[in-house]
BALUMMAR-126937 format. One record per residue (C-alpha): x, y, z. Coordinates in steps of 0.1 Angstrom, whole numbers, plus 2048, in hexadecimal, padded with zeros to 3 digits. Example, Ala and Ser with C-alpha at 12.3 -4.5 7.8 and 13.67 -1.06 7.14 Angstrom:
<zalums>
87B7D384E
8897F5847
</zalums>
This chain:
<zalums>
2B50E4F0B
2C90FFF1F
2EF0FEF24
2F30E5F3F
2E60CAF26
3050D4F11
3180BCF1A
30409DF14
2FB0AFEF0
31B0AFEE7
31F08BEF0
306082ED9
30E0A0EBB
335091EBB
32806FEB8
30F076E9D
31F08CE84
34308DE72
33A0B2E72
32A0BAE94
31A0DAEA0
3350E9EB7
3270F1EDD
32D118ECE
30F10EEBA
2FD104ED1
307121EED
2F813CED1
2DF12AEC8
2CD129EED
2E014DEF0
2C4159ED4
2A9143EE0
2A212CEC5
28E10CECC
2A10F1EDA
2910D1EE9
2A30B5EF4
293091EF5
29C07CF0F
291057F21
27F051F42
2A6050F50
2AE071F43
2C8063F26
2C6079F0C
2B706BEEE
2B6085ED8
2B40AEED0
2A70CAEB6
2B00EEEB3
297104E9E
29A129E96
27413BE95
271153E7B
256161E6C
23714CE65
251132E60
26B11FE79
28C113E6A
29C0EEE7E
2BE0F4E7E
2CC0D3E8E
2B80B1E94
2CB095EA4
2C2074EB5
2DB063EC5
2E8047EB0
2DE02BEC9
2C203CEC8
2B803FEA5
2A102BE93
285031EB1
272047EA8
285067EB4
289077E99
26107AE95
257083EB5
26F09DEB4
25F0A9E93
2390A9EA0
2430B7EBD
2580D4EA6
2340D5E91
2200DFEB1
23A0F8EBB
23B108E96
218105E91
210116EB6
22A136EAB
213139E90
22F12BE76
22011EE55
24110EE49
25D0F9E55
2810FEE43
29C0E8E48
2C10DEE33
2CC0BAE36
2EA0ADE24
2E509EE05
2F507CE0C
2DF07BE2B
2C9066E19
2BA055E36
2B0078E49
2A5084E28
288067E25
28006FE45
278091E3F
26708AE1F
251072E32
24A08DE4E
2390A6E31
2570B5E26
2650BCE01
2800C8DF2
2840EBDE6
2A50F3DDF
2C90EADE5
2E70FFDF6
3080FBDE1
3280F2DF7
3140F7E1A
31F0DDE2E
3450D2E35
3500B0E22
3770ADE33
3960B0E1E
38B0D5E12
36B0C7DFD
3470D0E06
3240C5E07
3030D1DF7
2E40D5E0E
2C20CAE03
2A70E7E0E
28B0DAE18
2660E4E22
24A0DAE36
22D0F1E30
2160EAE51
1F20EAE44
1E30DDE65
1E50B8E5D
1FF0A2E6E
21D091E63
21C073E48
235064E5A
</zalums>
């Protein structure tokens, strides 16, 4: 990803969240060099994106979005294994991620990519009319062995 993809990310971010990653997020995000990987068709059409933060012996996924035509596909898991190969070749032993607890649908899929949950974060996400969300911490500890899912 780099910022003349912005655009189109936004696109699909404003489409895929009540809450979306502003382009700000996005701008400082490449600005500190963080991992971001967009997925896209034969045609170029942007299918979806991640954004991972390397720390150290461990890489945190800050945003993972498939476009919601797109969803369903298999997407979503690509851009996990290929996030696993990147971690795994920075020498990271662990991925860490928050997902909204009402996400329940990105939560199985996590669960069924290796990863558990560890812990929650009170109030972390915006809920509209002033209320707030918790986040579910999650974990995938990268052993060497691939995905379940």
């Amino acid at each position: 990803m780099q910022v003349s993809d912005l655009d189109r990310v936004m696109a699909v971010e404003l489409q895929a969240y009540p809450f979306p990653w502003t382009r700000g997020h996005f701008v400082d995000s490449l600005a500190a060099g963080y991992r971001a990987q967009l997925r896209v068709d034969d045609r170029d059409g942007l299918l979806g994106y991640s954004v991972a933060m390397a720390g150290v012996e461990e890489m945190h996924l800050l945003n993972l979005t498939v476009a919601p035509p797109s969803q369903g596909q298999g997407h979503a898991r690509a851009l996990l294994a290929e996030l696993g190969q990147a971690a795994r070749a920075a020498g990271a032993a662990t991925v860490w991620l928050e997902v909204r607890e009402s996400n329940t649908r990105a939560r199985t899929l996590y669960e069924r990519w290796g990863f558990a949950s560890v812990g929650r974060r009170k109030g972390y996400y915006p809920a509209g009319e002033g209320r707030r969300e918790d986040a579910v911490v999650m974990r995938w500890t990268l052993d060497g062995a691939e995905a379940r899912a």
